[in-house]
MDTraj code that builds the backbone (N, CA, C; nanometers):
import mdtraj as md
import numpy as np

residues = "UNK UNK UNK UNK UNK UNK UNK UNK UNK UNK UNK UNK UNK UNK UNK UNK UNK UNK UNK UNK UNK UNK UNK UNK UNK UNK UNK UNK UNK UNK UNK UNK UNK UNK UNK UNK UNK UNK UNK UNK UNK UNK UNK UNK UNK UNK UNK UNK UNK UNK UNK UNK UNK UNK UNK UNK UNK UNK UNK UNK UNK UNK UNK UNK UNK UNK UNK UNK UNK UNK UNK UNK UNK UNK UNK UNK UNK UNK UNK UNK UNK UNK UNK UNK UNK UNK UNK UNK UNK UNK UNK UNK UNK UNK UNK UNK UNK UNK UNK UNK UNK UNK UNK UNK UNK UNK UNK UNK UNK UNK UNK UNK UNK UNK UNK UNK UNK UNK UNK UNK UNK UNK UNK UNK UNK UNK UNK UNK UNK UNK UNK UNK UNK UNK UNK UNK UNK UNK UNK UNK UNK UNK UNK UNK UNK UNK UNK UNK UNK UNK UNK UNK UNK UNK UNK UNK UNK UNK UNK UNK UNK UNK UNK UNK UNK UNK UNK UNK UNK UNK UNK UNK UNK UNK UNK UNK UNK UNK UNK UNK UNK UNK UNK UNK UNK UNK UNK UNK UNK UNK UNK UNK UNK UNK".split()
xyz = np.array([
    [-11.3637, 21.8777, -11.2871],
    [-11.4500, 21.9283, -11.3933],
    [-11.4878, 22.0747, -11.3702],
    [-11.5423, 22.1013, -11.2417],
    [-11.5798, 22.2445, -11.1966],
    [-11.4628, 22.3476, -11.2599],
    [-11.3273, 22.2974, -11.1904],
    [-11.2008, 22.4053, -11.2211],
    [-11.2046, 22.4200, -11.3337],
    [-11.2602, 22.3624, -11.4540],
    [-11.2534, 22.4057, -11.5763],
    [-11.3754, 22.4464, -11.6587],
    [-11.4656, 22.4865, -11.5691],
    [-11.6130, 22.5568, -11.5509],
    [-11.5526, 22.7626, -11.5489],
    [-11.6014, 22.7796, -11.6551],
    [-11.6055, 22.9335, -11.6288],
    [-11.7325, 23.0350, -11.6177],
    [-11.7253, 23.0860, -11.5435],
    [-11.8797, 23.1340, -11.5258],
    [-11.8569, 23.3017, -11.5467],
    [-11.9980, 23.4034, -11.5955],
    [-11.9692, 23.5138, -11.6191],
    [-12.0981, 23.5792, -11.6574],
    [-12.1116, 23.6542, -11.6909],
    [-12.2487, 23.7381, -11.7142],
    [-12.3324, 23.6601, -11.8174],
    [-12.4131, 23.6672, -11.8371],
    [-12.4960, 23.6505, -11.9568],
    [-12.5249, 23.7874, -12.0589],
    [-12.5131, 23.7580, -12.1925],
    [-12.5648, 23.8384, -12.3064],
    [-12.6444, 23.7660, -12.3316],
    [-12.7033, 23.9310, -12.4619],
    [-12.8114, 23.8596, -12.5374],
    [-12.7971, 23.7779, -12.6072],
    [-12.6913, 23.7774, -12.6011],
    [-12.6491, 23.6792, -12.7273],
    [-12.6362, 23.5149, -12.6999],
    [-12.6549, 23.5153, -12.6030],
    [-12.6140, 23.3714, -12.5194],
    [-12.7747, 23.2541, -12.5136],
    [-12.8795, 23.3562, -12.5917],
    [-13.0484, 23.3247, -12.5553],
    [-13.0468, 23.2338, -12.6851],
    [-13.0140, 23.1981, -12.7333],
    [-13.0198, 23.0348, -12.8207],
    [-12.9622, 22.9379, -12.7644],
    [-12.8899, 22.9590, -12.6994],
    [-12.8247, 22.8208, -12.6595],
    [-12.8577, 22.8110, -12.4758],
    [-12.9162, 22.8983, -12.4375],
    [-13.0102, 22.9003, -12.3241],
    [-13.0824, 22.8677, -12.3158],
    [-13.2085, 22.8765, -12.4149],
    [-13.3332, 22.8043, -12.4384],
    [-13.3081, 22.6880, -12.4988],
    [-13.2030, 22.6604, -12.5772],
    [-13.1580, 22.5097, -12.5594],
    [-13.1474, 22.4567, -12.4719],
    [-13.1449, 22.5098, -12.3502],
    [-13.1218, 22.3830, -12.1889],
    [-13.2747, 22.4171, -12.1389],
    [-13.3076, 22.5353, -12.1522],
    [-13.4497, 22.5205, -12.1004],
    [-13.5334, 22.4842, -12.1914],
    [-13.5343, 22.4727, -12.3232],
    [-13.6788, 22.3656, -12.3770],
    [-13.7044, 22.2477, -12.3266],
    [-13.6150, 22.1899, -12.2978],
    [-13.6456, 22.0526, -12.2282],
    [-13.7384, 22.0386, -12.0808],
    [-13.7387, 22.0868, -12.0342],
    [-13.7680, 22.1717, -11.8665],
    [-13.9337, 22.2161, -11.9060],
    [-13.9679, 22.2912, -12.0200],
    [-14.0785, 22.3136, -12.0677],
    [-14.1483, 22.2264, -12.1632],
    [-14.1096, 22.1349, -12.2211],
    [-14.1734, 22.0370, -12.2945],
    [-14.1664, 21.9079, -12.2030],
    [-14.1288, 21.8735, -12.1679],
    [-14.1014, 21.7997, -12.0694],
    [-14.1329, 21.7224, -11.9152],
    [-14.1107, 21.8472, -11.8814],
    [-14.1242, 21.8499, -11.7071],
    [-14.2100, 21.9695, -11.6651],
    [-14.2777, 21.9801, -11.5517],
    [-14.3214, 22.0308, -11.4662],
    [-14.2468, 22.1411, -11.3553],
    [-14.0530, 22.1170, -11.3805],
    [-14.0459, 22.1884, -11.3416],
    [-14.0314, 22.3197, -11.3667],
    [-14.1089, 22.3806, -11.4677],
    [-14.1327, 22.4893, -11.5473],
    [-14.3129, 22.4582, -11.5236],
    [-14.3669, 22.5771, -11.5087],
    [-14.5299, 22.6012, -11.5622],
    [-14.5427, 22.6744, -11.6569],
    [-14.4329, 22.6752, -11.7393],
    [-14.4507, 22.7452, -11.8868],
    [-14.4976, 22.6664, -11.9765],
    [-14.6276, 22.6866, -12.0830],
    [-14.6258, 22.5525, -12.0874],
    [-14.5891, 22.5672, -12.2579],
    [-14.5661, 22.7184, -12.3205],
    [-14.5069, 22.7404, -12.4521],
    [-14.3733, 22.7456, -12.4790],
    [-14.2697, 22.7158, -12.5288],
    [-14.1258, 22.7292, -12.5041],
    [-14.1574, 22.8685, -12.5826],
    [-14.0313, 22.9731, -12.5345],
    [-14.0217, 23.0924, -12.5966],
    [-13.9615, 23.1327, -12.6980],
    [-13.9861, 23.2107, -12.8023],
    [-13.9065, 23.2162, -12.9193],
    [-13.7965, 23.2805, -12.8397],
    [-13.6032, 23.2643, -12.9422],
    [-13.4916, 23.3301, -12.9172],
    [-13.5051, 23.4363, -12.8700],
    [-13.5956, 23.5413, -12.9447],
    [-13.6548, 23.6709, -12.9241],
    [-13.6673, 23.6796, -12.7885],
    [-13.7773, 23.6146, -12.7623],
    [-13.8411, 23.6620, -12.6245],
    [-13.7473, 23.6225, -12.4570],
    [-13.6434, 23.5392, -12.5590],
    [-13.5455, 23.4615, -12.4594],
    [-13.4283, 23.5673, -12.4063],
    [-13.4073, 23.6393, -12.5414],
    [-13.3079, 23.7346, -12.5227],
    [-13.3896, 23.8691, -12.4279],
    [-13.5053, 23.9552, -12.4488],
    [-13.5670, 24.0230, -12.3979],
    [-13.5465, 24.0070, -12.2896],
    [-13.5710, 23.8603, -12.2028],
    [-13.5738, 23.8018, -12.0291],
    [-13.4368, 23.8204, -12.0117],
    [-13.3236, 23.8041, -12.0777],
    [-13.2025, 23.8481, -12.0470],
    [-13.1675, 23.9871, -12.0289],
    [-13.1909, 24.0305, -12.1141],
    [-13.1840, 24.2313, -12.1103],
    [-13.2340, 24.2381, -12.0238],
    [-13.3700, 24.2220, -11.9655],
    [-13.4381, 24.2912, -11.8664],
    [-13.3908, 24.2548, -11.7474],
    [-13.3657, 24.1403, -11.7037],
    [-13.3042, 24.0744, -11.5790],
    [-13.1947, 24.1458, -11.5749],
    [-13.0922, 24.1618, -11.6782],
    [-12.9406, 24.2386, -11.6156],
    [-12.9979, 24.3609, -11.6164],
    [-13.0578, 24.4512, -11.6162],
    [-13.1258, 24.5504, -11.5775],
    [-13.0938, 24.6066, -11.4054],
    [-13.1846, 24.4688, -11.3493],
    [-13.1741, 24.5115, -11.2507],
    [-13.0810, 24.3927, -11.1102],
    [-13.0904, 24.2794, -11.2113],
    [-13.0226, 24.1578, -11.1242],
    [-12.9442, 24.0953, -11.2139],
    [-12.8651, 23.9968, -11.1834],
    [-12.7318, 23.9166, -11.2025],
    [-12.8194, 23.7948, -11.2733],
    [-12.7296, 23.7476, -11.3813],
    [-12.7965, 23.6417, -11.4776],
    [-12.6367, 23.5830, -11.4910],
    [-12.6731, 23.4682, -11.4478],
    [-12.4846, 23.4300, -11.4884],
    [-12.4834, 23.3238, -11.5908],
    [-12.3839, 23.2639, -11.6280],
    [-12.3765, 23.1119, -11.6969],
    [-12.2800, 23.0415, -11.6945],
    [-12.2523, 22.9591, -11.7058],
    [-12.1725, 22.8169, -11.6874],
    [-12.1205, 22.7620, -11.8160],
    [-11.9493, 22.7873, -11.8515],
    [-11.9368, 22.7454, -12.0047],
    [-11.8541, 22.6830, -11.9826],
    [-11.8114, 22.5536, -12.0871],
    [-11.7093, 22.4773, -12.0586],
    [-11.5466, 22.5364, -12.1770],
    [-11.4417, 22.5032, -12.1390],
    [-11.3295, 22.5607, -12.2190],
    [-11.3859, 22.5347, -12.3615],
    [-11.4487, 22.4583, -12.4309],
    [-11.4820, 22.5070, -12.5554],
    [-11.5854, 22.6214, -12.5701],
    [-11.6397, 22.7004, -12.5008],
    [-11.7236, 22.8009, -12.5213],
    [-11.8896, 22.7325, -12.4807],
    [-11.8814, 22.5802, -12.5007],
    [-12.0232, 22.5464, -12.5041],
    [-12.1008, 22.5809, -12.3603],
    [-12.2204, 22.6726, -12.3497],
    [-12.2980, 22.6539, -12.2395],
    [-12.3562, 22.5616, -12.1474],
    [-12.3434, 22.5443, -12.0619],
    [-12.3985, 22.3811, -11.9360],
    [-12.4768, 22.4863, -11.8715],
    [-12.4886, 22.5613, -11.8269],
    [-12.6301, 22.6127, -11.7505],
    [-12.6317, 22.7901, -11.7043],
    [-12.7267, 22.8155, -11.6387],
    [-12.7724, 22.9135, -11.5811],
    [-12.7864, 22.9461, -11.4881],
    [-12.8101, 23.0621, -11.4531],
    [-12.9033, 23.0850, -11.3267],
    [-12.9117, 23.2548, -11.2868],
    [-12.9961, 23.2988, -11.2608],
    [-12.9990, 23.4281, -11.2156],
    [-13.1371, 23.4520, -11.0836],
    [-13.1846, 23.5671, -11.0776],
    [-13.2705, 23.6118, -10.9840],
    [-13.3585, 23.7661, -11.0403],
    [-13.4675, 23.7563, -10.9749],
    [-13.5642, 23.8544, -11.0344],
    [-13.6124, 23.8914, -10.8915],
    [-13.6766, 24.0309, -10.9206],
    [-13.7769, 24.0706, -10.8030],
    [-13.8753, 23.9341, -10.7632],
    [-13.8974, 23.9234, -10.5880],
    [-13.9822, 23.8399, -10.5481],
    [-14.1133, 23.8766, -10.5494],
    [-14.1732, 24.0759, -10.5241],
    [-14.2466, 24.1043, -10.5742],
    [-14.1880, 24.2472, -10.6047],
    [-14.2595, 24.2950, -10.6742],
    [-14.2764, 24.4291, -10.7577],
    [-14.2823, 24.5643, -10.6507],
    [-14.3574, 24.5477, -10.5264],
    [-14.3196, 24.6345, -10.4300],
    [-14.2101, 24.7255, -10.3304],
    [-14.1759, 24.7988, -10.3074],
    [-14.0794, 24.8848, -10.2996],
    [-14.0303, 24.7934, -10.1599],
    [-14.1342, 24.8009, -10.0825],
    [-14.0754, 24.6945, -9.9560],
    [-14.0230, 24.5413, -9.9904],
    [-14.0077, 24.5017, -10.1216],
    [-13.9350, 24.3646, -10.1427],
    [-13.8459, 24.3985, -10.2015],
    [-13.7730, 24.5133, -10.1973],
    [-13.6528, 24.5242, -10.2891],
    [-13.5614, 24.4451, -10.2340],
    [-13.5084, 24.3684, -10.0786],
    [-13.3877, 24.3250, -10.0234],
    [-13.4322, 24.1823, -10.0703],
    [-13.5107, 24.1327, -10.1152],
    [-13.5863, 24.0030, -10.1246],
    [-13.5662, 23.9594, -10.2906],
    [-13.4831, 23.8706, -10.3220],
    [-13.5786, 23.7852, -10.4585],
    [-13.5806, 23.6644, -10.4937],
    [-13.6192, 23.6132, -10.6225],
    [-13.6357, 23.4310, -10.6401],
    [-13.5024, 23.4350, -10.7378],
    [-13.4341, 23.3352, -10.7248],
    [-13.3347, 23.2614, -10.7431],
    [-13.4151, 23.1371, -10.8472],
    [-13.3403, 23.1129, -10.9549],
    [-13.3670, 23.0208, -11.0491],
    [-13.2526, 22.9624, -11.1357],
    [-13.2599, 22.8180, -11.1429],
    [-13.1032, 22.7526, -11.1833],
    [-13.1437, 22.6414, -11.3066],
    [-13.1320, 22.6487, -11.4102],
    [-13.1292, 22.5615, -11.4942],
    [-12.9587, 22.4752, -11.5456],
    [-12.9836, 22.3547, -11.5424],
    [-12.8512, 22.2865, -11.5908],
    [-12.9156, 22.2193, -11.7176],
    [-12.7863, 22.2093, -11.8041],
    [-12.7992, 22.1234, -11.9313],
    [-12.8324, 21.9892, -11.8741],
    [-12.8933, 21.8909, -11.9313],
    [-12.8783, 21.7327, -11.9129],
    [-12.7209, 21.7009, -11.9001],
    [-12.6514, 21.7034, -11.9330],
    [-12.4529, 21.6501, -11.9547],
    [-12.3919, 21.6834, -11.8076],
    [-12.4381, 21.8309, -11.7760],
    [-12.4133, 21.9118, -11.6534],
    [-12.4882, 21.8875, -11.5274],
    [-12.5724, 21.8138, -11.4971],
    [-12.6372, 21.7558, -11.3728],
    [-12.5184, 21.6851, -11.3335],
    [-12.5119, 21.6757, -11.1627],
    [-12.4435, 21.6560, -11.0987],
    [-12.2761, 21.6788, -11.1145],
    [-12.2149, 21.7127, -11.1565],
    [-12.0666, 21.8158, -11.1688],
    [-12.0361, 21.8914, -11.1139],
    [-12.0910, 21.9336, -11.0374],
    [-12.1195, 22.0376, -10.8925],
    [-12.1466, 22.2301, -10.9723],
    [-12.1638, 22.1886, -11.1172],
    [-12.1823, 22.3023, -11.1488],
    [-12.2756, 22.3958, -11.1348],
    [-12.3709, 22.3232, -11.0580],
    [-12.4715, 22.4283, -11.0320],
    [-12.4909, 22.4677, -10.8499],
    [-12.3590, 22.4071, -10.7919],
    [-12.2967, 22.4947, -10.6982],
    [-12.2480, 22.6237, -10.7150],
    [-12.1262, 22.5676, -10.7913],
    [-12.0706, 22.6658, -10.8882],
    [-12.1533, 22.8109, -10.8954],
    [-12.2460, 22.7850, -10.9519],
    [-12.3093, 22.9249, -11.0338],
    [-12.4265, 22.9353, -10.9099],
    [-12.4656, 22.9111, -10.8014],
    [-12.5111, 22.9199, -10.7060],
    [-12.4265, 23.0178, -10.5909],
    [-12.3005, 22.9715, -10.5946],
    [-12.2148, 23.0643, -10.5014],
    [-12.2011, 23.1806, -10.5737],
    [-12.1939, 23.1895, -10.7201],
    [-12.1309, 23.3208, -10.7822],
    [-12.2496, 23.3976, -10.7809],
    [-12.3887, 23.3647, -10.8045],
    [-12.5226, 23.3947, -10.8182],
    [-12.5115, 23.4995, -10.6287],
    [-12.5209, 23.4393, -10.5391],
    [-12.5422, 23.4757, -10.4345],
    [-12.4109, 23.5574, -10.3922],
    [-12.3053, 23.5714, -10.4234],
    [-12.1768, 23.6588, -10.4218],
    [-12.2068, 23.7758, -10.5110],
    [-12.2688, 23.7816, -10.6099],
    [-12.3201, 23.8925, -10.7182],
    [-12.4258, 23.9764, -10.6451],
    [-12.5300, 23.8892, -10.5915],
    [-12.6518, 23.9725, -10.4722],
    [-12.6185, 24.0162, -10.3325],
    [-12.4693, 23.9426, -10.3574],
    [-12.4278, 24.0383, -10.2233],
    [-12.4050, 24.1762, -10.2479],
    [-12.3476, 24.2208, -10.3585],
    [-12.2916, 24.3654, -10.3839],
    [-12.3780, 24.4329, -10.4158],
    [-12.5043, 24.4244, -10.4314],
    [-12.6759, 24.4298, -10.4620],
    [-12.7185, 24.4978, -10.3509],
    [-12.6822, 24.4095, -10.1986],
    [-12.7418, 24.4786, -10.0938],
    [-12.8942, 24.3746, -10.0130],
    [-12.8494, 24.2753, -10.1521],
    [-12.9947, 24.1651, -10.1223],
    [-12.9715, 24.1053, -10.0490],
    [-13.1042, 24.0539, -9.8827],
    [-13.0560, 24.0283, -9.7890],
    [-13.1067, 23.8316, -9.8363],
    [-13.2385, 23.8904, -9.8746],
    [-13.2858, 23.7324, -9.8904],
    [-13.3235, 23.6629, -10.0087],
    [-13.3049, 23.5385, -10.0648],
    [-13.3382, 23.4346, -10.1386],
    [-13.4210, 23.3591, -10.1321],
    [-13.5541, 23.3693, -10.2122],
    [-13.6556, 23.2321, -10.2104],
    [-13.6024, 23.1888, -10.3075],
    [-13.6896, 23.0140, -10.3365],
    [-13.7018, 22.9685, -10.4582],
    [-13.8199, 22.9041, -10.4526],
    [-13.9399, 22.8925, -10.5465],
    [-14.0378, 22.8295, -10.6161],
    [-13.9878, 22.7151, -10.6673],
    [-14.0306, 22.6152, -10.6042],
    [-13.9920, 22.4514, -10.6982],
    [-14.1468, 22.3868, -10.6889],
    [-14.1504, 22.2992, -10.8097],
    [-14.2705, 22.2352, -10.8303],
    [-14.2255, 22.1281, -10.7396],
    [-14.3840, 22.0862, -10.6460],
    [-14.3733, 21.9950, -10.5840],
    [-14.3306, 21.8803, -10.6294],
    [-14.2970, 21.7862, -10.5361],
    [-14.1818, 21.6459, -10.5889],
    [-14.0945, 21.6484, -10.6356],
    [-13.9896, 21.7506, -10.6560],
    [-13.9044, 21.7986, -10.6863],
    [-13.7951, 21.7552, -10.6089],
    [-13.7410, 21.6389, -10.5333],
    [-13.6652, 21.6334, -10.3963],
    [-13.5358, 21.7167, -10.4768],
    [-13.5179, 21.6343, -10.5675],
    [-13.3819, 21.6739, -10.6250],
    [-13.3612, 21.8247, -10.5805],
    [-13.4181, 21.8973, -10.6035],
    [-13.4329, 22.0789, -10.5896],
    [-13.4434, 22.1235, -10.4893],
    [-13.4968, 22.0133, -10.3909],
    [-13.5409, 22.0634, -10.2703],
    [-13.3943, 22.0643, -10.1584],
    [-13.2879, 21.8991, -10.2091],
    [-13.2106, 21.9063, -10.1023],
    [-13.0918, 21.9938, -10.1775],
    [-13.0697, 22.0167, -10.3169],
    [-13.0347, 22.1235, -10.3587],
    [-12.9938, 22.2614, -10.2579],
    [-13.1033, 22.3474, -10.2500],
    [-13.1355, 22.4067, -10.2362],
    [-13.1344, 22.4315, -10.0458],
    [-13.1806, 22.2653, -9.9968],
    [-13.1495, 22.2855, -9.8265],
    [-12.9907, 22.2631, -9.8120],
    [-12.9039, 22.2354, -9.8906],
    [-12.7232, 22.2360, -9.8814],
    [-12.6810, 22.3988, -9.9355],
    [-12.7473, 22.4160, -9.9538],
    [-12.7375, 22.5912, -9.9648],
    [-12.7663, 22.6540, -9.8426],
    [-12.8869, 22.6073, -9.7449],
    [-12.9187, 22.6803, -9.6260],
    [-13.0443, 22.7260, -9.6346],
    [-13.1273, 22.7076, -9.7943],
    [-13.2337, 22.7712, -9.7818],
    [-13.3309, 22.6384, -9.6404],
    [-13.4901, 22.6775, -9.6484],
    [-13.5740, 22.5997, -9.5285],
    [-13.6701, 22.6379, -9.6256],
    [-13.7672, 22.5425, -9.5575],
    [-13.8687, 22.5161, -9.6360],
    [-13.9658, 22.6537, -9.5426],
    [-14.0396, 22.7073, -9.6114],
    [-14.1491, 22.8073, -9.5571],
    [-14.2698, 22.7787, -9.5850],
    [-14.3135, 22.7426, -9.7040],
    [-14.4631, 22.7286, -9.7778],
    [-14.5146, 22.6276, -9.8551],
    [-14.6001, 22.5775, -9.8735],
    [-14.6683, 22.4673, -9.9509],
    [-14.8005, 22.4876, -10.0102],
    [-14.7761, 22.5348, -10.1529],
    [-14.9250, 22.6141, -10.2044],
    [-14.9549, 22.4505, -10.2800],
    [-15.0705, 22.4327, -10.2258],
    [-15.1537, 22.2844, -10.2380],
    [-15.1985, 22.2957, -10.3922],
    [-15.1752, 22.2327, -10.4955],
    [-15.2487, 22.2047, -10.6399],
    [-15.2325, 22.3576, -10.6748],
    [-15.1670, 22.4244, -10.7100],
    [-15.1769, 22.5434, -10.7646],
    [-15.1349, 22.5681, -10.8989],
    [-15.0473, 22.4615, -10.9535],
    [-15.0440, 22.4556, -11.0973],
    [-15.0701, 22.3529, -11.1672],
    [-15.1132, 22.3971, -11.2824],
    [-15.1771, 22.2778, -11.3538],
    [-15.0943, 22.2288, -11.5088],
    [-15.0156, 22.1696, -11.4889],
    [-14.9667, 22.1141, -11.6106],
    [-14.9643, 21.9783, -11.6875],
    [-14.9342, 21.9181, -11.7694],
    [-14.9163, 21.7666, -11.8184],
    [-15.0761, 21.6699, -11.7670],
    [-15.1912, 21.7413, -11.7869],
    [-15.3214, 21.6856, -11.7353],
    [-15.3185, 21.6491, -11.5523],
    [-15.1888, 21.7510, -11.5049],
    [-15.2695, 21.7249, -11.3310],
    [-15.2092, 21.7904, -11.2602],
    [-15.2711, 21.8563, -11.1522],
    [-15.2495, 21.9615, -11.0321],
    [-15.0899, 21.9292, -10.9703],
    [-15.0086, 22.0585, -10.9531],
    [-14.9106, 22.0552, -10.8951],
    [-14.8940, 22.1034, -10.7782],
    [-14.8273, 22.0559, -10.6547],
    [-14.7723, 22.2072, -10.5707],
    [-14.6656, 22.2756, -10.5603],
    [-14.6473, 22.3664, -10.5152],
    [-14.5476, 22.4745, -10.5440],
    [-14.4683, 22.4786, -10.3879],
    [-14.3532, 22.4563, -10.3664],
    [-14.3241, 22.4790, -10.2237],
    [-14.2375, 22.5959, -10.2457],
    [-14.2253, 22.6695, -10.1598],
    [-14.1571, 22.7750, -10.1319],
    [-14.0133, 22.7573, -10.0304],
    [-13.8988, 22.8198, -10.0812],
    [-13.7641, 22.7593, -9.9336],
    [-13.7389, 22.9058, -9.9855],
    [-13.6308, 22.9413, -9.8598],
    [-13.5696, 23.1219, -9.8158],
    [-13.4460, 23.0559, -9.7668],
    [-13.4103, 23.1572, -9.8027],
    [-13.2786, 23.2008, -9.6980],
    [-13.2097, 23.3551, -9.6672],
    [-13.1477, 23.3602, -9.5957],
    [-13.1193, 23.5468, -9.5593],
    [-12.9709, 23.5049, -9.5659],
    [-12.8980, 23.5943, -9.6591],
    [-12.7925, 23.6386, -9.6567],
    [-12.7247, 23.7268, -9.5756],
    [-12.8182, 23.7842, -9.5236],
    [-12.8053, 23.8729, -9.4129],
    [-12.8831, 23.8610, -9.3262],
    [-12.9016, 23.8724, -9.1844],
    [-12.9911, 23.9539, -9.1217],
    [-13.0928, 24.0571, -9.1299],
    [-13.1640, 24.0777, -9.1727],
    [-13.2186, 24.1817, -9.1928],
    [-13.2229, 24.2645, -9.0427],
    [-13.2138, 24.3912, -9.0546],
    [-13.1688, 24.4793, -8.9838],
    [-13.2604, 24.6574, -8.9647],
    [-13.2778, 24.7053, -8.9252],
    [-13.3841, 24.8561, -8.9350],
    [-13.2545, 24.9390, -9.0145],
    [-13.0997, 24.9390, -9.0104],
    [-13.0643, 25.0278, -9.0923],
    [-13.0141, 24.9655, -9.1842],
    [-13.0443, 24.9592, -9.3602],
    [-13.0291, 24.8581, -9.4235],
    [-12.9652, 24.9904, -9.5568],
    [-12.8695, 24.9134, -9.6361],
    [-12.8422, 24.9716, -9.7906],
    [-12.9131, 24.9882, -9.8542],
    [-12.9338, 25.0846, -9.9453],
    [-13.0307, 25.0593, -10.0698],
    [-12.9439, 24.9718, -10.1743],
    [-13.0528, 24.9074, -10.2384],
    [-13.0450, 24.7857, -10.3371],
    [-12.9741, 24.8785, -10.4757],
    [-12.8581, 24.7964, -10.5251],
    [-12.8131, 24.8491, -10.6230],
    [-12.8350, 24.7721, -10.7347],
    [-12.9047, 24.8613, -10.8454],
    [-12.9218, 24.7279, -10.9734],
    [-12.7984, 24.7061, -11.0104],
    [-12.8556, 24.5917, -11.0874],
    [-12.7306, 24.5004, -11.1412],
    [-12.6356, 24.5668, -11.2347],
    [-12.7404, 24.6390, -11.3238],
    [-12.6496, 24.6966, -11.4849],
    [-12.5371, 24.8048, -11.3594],
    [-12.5996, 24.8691, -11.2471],
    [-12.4753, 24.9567, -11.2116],
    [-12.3794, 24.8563, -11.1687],
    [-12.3794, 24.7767, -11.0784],
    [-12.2792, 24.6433, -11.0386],
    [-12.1797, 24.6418, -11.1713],
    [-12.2338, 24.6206, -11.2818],
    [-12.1776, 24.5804, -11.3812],
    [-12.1181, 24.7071, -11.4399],
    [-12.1299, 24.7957, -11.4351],
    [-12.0553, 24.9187, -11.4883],
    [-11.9750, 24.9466, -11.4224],
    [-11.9356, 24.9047, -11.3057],
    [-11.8214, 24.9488, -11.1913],
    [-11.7180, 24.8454, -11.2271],
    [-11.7669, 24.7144, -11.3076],
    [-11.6389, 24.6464, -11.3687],
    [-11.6078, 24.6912, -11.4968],
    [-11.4829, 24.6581, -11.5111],
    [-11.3951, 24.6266, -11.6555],
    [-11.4295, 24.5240, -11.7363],
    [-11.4304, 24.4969, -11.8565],
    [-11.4571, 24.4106, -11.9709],
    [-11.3395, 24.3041, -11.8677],
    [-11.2688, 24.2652, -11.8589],
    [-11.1522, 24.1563, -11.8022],
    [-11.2540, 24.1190, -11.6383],
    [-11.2901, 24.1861, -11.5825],
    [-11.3786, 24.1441, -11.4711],
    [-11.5209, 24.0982, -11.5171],
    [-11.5511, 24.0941, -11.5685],
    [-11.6876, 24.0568, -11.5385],
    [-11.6941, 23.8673, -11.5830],
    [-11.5963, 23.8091, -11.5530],
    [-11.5974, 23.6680, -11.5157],
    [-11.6441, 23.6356, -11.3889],
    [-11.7086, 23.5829, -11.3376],
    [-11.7319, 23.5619, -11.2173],
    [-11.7330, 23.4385, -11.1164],
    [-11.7068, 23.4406, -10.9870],
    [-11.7063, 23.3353, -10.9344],
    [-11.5900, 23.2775, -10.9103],
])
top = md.Topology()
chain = top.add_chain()
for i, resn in enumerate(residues, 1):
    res = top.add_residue(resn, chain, resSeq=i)
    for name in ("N", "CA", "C"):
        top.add_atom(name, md.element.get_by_symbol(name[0]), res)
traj = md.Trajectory(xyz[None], top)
């Protein structure tokens, strides 16, 4: 099934049928603390701005239809977290377990390599195992456990925190290259990925 998984940048244009896999996630579940789904609009905006500066990929099957996501954003806003960010993976319902969100996990973290990014968190709502061993077959570890910190569906959640370093971090390090330049150093025929 994977081998016939194609994965590749995200457009704006791709934010309807994106927020089609994530409304569910926000009406739904907890594992979103969003608790408004976003208009197309505001869906496409989070796309522009993310390829800005980081890699937003997606997961389509040979008919064109979308099965999932995933990209990465600053972990914080400070000049000293530039080698650092959060990693986030949404799958369609059809697309759970297909290994496709390996898939777009390796291409996700192969894209932040050419970035210069050394490390990967991820934020998962507590009880989440599914996400959690996810995420430890990747290599991330668990670091943090923020006790009741979100509040959704009438009751307190926690938030655990897992990392991983792609690198070492090191005293002589690259500067971080945004994404839109990554992406200008390819050709329209390259920017498939993975």
């Amino acid at each position: 099934m994977t081998n016939q998984i194609k994965l590749r940048v995200a457009k704006p244009a791709d934010a309807s049928k994106l927020l089609a896999i994530y409304k569910p996630f926000v009406e739904k579940t907890a594992v979103t603390f969003e608790y408004q789904v976003p208009t197309v609009e505001e869906f496409r905006q989070r796309i522009e701005t993310t390829l800005q500066t980081h890699p937003y990929l997606v997961a389509e099957n040979q008919e064109g239809a979308l099965l999932g996501y995933a990209y990465a954003h600053a972990y914080k806003e400070r000049e000293a977290y530039d080698w650092s960010v959060e990693v986030t993976i949404y799958l369609a319902d059809r697309a759970q377990g297909l290994g496709i969100g390996t898939k777009l996990y390796r291409a996700l973290e192969q894209e932040l390599a050419k970035q210069h990014i050394l490390v990967l968190t991820a934020c998962i709502t507590g009880g989440n195992q599914k996400s959690v061993a996810f995420h430890e077959s990747f290599g991330y570890t668990m670091v943090g456990n923020f006790k009741a910190i979100g509040y959704k569906f009438g009751q307190w959640h926690d938030v655990y925190w897992m990392q991983k370093q792609l690198e070492a971090p090191c005293a002589t390090i690259e500067k971080v290259i945004p994404y839109s330049k990554v992406m200008n150093q390819l050709n329209e025929k390259q920017r498939t990925v993975g």
